[in-house]
N, C-alpha and C positions, 0 to 999 in steps of 0.2 A: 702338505695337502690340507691339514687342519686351518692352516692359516688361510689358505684359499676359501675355505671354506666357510670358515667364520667372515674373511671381508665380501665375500658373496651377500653373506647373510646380512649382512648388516647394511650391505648398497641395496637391496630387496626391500629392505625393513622401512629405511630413509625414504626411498621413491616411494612405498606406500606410505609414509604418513605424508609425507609432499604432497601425494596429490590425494590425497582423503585431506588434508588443509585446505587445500584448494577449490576441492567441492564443497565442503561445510561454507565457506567465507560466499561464493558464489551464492549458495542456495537460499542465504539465510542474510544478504545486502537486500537492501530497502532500497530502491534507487527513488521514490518519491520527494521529489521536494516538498516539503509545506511552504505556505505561503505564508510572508511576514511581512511586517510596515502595513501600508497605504495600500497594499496588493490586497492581504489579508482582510482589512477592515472594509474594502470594497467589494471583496467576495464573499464575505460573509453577509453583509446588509442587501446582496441582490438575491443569494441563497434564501435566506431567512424572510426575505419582500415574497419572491415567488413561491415560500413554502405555506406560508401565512403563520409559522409558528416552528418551536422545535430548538433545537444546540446543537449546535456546529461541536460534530466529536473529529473533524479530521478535515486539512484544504490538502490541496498536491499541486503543481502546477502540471501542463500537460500531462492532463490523465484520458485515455479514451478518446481521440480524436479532438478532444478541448483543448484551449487555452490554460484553461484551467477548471479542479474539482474540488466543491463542498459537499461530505459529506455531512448530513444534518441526521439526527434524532427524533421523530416527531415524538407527540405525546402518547401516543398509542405505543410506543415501545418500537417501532418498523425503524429502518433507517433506509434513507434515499440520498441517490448522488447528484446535484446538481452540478450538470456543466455548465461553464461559462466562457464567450469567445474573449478575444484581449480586449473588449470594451465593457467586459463583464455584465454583457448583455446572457441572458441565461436561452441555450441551444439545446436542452433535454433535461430530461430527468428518467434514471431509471430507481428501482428499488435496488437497495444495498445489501448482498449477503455477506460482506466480507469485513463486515465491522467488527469493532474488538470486542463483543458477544455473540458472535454469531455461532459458538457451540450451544447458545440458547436456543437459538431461532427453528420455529417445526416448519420453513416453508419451503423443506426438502421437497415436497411430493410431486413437483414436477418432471 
């Protein structure tokens, strides 16, 4: 019985960390490409043309209905995403809250 019991215990103990593994690795994958080479260099200078100013702190490709996304830094501290279609013609911009300071940012209040 003890033996039952103990391999009970131990196939319960297994499938939870199996699948607490499984959730941590899901939750916490980036699926975002950044963008490199000539992709890069082209999204950045249409980003940075349309922003009038600012540092590119992040590209992704297909992000948000885009082609692709620059997010940029302006000077003022904000950060905004430019999208771009695959001729890196830029298709929006919205404001970015999810850059890598954003437990800075007070522009909860919406």
């Amino acid at each position: 019985m003890r033996r039952k019991l103990a391999l009970l215990t131990a196939l319960v103990l297994a499938l939870g960390a199996l699948s607490a593994g499984i959730a941590i690795a899901a939750g916490s994958g980036d699926d975002d490409q950044p963008l490199t080479g000539s992709a890069l260099e082209a999204a950045t200078a249409a980003a940075l043309e349309h922003t009038g100013e600012g540092v590119v702190t992040e590209t992704e490709i297909g992000d948000d209905g885009a082609a692709y996304g620059v997010e940029v830094r302006l000077s003022d501290g904000s950060q905004v995403e430019v999208n771009l279609d695959e001729n890196f013609n830029v298709i929006g911009q919205a404001a970015d809250d999810d850059g890598p300071n954003d437990e800075d940012s007070s522009s909860d209040h919406d």
